[in-house]
PDB file of N, CA, C and O in Angstrom:
ATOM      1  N   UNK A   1     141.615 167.593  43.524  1.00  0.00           N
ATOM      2  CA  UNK A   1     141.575 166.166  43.256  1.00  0.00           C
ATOM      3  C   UNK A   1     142.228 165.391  44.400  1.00  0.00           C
ATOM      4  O   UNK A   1     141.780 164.354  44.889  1.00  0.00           O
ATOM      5  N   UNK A   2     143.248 165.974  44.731  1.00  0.00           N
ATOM      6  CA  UNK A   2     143.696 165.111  46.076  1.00  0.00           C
ATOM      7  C   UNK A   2     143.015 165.618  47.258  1.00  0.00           C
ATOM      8  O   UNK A   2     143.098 165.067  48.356  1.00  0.00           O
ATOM      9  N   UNK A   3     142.540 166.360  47.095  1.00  0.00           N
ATOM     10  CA  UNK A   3     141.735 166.645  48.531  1.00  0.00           C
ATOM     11  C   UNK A   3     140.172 165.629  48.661  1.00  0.00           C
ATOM     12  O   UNK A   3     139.485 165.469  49.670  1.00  0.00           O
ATOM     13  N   UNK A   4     140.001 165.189  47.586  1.00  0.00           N
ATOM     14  CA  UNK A   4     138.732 164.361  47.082  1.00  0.00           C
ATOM     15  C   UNK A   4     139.286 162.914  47.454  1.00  0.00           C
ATOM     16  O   UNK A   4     138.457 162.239  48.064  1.00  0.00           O
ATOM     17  N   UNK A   5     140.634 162.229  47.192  1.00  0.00           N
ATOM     18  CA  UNK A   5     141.378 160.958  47.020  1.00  0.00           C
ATOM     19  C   UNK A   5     141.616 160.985  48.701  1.00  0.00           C
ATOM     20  O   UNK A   5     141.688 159.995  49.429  1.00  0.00           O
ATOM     21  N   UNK A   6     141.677 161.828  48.938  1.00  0.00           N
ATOM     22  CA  UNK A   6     141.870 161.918  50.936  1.00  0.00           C
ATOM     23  C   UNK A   6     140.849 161.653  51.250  1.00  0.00           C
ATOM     24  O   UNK A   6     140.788 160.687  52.010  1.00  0.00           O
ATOM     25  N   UNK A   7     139.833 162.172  50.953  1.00  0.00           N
ATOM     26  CA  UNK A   7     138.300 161.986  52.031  1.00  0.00           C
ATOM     27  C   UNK A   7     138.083 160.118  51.416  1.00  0.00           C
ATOM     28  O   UNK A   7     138.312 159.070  52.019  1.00  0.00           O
ATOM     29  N   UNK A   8     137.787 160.258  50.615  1.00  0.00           N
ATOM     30  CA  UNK A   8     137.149 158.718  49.865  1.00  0.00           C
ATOM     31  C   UNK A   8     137.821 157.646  50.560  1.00  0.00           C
ATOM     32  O   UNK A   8     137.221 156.783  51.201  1.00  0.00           O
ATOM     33  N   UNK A   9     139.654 157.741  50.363  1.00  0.00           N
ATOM     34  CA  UNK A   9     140.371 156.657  51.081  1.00  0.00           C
ATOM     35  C   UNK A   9     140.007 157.074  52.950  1.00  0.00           C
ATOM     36  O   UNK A   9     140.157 156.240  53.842  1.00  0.00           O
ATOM     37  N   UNK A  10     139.690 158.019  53.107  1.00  0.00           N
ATOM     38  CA  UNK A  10     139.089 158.208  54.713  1.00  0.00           C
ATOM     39  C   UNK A  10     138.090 157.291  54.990  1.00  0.00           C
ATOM     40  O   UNK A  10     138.177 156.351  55.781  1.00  0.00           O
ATOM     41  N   UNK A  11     137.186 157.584  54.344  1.00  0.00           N
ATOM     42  CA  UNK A  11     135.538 157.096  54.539  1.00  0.00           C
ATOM     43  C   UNK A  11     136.233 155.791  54.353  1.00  0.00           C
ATOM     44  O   UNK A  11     136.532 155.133  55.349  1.00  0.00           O
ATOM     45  N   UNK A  12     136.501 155.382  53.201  1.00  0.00           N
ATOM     46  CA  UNK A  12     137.369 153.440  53.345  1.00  0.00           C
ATOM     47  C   UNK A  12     138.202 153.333  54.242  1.00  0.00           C
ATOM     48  O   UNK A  12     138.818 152.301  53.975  1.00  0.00           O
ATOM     49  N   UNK A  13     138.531 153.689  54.987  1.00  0.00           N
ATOM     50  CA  UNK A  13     139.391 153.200  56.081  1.00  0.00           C
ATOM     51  C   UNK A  13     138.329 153.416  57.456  1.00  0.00           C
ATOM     52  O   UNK A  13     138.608 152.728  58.438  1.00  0.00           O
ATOM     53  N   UNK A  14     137.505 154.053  57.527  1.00  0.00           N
ATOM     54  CA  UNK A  14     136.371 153.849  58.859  1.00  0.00           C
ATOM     55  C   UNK A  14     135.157 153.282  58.079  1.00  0.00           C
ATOM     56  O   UNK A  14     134.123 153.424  58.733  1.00  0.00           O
ATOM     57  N   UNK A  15     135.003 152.792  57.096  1.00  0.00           N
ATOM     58  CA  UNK A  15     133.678 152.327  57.041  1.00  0.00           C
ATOM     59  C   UNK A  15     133.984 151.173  55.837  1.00  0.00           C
ATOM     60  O   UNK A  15     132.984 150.534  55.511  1.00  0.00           O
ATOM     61  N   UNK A  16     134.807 150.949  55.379  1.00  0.00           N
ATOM     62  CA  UNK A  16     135.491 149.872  54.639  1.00  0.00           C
ATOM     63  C   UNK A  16     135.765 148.455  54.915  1.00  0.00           C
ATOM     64  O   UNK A  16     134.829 147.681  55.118  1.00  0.00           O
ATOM     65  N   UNK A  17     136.920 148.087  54.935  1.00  0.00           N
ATOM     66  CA  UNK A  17     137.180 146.520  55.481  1.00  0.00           C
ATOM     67  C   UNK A  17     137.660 147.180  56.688  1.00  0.00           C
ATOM     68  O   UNK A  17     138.512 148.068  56.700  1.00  0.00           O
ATOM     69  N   UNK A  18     137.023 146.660  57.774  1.00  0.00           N
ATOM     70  CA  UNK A  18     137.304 147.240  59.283  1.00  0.00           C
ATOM     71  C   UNK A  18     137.063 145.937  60.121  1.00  0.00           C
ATOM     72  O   UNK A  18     136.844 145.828  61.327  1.00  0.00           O
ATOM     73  N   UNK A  19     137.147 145.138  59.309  1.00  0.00           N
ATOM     74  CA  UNK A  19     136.855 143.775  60.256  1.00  0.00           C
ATOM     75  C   UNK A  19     135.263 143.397  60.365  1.00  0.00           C
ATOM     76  O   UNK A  19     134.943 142.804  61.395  1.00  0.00           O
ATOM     77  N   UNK A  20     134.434 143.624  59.597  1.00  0.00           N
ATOM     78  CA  UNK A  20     133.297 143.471  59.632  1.00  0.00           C
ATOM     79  C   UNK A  20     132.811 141.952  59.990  1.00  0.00           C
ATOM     80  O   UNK A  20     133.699 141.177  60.343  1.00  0.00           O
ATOM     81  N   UNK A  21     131.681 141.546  59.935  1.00  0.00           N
ATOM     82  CA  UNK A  21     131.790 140.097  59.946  1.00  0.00           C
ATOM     83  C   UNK A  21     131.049 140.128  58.482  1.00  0.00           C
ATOM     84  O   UNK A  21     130.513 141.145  58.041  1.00  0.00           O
ATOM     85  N   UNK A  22     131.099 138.733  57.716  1.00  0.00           N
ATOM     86  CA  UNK A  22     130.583 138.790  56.228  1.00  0.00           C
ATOM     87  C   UNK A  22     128.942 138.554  56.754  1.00  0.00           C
ATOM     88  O   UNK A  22     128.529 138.210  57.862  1.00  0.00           O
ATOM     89  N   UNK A  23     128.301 138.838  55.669  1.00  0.00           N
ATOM     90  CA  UNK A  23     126.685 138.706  55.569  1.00  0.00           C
ATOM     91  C   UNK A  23     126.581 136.986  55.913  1.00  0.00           C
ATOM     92  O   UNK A  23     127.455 136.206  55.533  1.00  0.00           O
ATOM     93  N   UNK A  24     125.918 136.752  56.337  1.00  0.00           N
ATOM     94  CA  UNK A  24     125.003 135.012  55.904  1.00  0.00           C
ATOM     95  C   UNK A  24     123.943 135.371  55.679  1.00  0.00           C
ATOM     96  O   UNK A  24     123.260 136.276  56.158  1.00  0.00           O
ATOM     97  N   UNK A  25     123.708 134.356  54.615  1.00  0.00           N
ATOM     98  CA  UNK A  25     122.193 134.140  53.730  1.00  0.00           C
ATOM     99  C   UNK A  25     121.633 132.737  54.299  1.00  0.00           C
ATOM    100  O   UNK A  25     122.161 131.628  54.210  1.00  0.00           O
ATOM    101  N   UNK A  26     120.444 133.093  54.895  1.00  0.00           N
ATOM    102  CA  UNK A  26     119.757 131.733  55.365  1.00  0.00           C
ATOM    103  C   UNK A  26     118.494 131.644  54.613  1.00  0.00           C
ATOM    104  O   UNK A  26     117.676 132.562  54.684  1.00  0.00           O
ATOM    105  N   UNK A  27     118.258 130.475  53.815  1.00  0.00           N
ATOM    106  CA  UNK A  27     117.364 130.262  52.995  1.00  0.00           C
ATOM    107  C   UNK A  27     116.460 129.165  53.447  1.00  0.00           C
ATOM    108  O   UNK A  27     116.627 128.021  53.869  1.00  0.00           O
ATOM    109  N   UNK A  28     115.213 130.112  53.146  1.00  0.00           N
ATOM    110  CA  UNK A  28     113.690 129.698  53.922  1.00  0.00           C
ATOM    111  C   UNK A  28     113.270 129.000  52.614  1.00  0.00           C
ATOM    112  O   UNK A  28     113.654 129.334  51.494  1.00  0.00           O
ATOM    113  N   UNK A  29     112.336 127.876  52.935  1.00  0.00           N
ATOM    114  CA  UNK A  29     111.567 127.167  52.148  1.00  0.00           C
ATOM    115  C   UNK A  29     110.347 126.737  52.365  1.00  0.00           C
ATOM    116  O   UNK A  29     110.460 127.570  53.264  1.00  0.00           O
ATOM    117  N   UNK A  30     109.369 126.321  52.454  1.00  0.00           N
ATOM    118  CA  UNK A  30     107.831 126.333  52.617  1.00  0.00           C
ATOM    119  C   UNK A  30     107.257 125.279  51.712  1.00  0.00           C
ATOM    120  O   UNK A  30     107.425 124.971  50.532  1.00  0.00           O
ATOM    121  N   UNK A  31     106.234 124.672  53.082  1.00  0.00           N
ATOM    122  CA  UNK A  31     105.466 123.688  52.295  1.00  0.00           C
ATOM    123  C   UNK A  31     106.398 122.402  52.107  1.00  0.00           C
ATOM    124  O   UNK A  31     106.027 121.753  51.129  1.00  0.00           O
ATOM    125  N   UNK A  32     107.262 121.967  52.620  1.00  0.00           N
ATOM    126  CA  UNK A  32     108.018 120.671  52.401  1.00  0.00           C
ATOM    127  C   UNK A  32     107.000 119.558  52.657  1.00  0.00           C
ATOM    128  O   UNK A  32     105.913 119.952  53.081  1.00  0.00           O
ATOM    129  N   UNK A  33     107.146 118.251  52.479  1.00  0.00           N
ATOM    130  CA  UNK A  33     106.314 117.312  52.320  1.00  0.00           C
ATOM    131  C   UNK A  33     104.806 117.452  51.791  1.00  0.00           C
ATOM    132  O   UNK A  33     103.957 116.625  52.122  1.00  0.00           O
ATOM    133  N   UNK A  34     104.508 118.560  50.936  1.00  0.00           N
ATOM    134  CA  UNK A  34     103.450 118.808  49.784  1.00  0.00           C
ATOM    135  C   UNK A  34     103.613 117.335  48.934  1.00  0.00           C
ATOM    136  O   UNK A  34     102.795 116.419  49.012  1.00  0.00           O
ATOM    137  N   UNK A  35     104.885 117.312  48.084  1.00  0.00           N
ATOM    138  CA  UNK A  35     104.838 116.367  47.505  1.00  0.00           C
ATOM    139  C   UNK A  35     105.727 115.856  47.415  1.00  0.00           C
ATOM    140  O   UNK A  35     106.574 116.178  48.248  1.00  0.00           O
ATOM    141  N   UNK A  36     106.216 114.522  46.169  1.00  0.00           N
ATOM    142  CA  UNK A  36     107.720 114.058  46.203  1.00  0.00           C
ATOM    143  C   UNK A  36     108.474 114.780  46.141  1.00  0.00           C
ATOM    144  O   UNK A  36     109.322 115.144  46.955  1.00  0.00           O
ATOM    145  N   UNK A  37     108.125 115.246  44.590  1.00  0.00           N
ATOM    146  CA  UNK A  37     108.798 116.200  43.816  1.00  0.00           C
ATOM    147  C   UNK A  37     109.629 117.479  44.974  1.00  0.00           C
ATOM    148  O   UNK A  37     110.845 117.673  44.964  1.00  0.00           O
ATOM    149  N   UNK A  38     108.702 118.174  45.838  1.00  0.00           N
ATOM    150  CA  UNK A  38     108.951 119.244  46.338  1.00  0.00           C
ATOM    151  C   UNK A  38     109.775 118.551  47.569  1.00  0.00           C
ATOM    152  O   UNK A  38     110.196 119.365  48.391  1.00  0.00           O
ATOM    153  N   UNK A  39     110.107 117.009  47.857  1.00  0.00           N
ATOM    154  CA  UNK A  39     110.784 116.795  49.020  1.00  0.00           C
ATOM    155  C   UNK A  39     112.085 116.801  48.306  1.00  0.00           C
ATOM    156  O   UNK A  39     113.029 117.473  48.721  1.00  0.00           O
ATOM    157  N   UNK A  40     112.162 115.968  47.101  1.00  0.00           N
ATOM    158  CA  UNK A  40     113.421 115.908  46.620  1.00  0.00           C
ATOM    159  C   UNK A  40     114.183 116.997  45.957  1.00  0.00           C
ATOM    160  O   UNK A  40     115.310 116.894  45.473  1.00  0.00           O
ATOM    161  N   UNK A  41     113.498 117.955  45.989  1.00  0.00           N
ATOM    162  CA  UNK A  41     114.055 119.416  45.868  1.00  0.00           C
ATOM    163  C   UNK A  41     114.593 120.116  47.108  1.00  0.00           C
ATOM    164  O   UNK A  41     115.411 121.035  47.106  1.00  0.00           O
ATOM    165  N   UNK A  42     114.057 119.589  48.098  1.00  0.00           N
ATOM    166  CA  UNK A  42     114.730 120.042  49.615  1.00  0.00           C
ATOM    167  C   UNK A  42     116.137 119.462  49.920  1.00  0.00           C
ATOM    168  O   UNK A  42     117.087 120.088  50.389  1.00  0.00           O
ATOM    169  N   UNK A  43     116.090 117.851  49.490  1.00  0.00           N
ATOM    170  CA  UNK A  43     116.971 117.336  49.656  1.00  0.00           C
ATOM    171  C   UNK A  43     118.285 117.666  49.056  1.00  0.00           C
ATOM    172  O   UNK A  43     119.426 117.690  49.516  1.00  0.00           O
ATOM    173  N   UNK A  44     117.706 117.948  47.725  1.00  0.00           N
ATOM    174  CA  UNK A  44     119.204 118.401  46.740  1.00  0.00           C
ATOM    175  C   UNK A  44     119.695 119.939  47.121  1.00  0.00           C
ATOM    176  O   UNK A  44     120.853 120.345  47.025  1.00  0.00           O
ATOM    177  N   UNK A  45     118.607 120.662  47.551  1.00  0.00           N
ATOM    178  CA  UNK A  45     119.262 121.994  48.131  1.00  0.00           C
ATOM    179  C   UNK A  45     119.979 121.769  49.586  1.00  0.00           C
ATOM    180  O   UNK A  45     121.058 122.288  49.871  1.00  0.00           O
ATOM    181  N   UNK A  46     119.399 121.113  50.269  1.00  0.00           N
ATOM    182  CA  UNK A  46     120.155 120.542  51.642  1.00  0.00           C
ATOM    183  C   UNK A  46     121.790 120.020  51.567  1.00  0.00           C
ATOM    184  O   UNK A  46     122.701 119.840  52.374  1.00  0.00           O
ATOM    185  N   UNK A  47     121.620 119.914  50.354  1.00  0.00           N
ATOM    186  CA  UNK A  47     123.421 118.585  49.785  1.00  0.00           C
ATOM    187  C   UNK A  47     124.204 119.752  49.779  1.00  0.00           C
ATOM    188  O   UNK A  47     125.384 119.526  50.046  1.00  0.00           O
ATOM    189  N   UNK A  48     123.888 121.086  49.530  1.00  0.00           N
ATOM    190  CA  UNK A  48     124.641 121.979  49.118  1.00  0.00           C
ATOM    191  C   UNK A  48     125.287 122.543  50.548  1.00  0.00           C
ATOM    192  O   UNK A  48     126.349 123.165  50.563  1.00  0.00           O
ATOM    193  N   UNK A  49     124.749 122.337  51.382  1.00  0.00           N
ATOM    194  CA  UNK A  49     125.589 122.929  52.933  1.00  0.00           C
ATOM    195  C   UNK A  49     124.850 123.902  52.988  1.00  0.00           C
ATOM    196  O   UNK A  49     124.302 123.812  54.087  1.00  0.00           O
ATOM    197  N   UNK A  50     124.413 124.972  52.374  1.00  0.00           N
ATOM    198  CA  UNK A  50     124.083 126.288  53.114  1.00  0.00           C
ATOM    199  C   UNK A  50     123.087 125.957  54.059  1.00  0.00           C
ATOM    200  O   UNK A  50     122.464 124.895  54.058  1.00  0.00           O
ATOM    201  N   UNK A  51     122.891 127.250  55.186  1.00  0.00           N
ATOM    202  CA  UNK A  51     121.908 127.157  56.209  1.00  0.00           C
ATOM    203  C   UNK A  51     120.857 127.008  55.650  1.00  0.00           C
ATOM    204  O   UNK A  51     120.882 127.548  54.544  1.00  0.00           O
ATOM    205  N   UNK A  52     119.725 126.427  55.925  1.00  0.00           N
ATOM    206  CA  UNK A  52     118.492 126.415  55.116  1.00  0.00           C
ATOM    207  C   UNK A  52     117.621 126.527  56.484  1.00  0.00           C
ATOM    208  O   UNK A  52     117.988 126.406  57.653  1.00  0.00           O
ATOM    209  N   UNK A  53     116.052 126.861  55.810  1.00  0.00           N
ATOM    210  CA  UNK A  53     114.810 126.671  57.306  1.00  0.00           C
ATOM    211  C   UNK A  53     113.973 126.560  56.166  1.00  0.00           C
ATOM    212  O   UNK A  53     113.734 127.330  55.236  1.00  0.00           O
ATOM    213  N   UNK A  54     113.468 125.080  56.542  1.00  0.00           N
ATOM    214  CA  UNK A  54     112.487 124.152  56.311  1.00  0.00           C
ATOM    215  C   UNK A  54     110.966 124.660  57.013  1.00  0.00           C
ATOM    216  O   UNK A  54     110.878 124.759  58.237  1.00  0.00           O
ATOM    217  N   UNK A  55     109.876 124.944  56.173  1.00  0.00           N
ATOM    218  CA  UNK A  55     108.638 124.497  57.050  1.00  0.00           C
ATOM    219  C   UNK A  55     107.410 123.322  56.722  1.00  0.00           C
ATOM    220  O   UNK A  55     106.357 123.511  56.112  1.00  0.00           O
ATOM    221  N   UNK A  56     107.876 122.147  57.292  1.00  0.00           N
ATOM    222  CA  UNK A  56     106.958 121.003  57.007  1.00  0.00           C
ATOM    223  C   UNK A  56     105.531 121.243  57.250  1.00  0.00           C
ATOM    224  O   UNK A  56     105.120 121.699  58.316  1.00  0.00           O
ATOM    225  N   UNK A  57     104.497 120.821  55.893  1.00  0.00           N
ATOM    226  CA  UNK A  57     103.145 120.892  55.926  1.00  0.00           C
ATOM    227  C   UNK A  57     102.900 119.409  56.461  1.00  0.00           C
ATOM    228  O   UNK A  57     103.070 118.460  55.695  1.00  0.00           O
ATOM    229  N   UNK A  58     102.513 119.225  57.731  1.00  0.00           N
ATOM    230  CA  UNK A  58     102.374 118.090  58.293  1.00  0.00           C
ATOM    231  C   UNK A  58     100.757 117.296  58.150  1.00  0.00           C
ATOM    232  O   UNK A  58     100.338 116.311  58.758  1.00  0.00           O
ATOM    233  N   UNK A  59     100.067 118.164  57.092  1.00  0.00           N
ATOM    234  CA  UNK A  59      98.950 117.817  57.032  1.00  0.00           C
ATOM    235  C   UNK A  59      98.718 117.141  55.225  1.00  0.00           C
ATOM    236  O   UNK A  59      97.724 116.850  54.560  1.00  0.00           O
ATOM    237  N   UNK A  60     100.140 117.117  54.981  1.00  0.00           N
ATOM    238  CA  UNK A  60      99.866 116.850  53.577  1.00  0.00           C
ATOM    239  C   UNK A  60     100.723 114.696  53.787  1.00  0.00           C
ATOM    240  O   UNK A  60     101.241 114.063  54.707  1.00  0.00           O
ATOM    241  N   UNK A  61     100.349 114.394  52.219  1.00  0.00           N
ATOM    242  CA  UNK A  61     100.756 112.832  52.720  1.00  0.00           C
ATOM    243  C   UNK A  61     102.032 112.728  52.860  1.00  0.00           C
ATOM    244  O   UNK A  61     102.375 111.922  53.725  1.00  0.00           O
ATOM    245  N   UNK A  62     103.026 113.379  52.193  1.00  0.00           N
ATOM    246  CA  UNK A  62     104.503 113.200  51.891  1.00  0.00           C
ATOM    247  C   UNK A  62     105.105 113.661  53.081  1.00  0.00           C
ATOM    248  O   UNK A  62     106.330 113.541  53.120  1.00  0.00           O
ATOM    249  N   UNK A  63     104.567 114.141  54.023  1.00  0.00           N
ATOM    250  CA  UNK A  63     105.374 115.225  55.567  1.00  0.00           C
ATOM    251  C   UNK A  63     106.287 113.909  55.344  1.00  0.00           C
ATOM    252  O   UNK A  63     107.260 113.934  54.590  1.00  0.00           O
ATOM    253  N   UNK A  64     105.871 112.691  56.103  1.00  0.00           N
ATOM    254  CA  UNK A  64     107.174 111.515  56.724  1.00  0.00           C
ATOM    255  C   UNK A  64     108.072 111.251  56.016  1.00  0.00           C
ATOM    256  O   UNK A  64     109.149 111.131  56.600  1.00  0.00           O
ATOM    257  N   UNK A  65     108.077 111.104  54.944  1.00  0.00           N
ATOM    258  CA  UNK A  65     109.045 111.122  53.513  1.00  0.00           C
ATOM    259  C   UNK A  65     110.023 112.268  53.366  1.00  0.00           C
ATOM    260  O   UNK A  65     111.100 112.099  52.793  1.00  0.00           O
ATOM    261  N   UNK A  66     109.480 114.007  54.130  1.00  0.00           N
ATOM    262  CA  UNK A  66     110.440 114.580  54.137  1.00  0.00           C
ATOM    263  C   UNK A  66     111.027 114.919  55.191  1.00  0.00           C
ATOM    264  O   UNK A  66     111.912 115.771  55.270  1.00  0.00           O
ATOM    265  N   UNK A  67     110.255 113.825  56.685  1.00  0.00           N
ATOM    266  CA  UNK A  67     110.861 114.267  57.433  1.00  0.00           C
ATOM    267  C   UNK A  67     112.171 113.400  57.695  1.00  0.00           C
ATOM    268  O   UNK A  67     113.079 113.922  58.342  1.00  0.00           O
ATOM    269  N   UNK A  68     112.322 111.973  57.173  1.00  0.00           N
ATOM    270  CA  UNK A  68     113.123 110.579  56.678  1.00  0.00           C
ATOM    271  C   UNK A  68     113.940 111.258  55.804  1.00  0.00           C
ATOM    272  O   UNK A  68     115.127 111.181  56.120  1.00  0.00           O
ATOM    273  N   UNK A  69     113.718 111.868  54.856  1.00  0.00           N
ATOM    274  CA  UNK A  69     115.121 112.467  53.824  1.00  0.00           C
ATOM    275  C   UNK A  69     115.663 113.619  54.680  1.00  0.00           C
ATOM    276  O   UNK A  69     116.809 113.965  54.391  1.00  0.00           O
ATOM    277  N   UNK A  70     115.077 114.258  55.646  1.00  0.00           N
ATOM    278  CA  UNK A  70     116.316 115.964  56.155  1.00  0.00           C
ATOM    279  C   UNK A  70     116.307 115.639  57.388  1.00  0.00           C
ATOM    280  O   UNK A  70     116.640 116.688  57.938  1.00  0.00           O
ATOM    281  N   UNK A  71     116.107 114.702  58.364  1.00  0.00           N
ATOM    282  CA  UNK A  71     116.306 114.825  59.773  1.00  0.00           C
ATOM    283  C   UNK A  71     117.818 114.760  60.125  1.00  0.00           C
ATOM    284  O   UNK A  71     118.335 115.349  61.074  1.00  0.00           O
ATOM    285  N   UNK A  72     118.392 114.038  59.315  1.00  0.00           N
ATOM    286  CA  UNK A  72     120.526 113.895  59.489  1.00  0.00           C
ATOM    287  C   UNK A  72     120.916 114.931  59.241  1.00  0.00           C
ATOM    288  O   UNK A  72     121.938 115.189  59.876  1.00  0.00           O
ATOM    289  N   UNK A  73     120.477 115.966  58.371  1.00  0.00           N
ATOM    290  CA  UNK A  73     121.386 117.174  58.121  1.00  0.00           C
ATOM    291  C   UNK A  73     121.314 118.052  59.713  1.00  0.00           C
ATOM    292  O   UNK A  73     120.626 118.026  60.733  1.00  0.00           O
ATOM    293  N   UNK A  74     122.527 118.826  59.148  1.00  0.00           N
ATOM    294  CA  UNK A  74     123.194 119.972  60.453  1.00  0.00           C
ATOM    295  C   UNK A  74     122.358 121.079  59.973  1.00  0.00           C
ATOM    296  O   UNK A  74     121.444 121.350  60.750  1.00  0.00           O
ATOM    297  N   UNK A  75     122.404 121.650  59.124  1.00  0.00           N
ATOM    298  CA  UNK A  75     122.339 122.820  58.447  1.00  0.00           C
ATOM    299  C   UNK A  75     121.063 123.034  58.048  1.00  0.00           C
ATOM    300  O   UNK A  75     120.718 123.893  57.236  1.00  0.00           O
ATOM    301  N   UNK A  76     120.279 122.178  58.670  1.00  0.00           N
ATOM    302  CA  UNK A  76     118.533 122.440  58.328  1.00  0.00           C
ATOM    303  C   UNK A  76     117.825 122.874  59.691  1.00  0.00           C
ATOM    304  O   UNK A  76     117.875 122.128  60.669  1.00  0.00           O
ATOM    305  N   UNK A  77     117.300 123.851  59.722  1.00  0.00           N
ATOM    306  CA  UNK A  77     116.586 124.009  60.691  1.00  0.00           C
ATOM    307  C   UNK A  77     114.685 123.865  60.520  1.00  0.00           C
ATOM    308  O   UNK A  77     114.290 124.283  59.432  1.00  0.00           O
ATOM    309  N   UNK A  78     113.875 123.478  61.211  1.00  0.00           N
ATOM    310  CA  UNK A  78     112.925 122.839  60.703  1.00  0.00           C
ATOM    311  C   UNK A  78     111.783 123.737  61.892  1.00  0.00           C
ATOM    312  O   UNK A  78     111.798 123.675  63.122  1.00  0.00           O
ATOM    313  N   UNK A  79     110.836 124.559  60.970  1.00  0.00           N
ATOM    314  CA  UNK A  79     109.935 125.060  61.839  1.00  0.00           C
ATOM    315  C   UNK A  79     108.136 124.852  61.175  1.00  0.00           C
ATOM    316  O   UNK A  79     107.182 125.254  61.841  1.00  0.00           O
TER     317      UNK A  79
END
């Protein structure tokens, strides 16, 4: 049993908290300016800070409407 409590706290000490860097989650979205509805859903996820990536349908009527509500944010990247 202690020869088992040695290896385990081993393996956690080289492959454990070793200074890792934490994960980021960057959240993709699609189809923005489809419609209102789907702009003002960008917007309220945008309020939240996380990284986000936007892809504007520039062929639909609402594109300018969502490009007027997310062009100020930091944290949007827009492809």
């Amino acid at each position: 049993m202690k020869k088992l409590i040695f290896i385990l706290l081993a393996f956690m000490h080289l492959f454990g908290a070793s200074g890792s860097p934490a994960a980021t989650l960057l959240v993709r979205c699609d189809d923005i300016g489809m419609c209102h509805a789907v702009n003002e859903a960008a917007k309220e996820l945008a309020d939240t800070g996380i990284p986000l990536n936007y892809s504007i349908m520039f062929v639909c009527p609402w594109y300018q409407e969502a490009v007027d509500l997310l062009k100020d944010y930091d944290n949007i990247c827009f492809g």
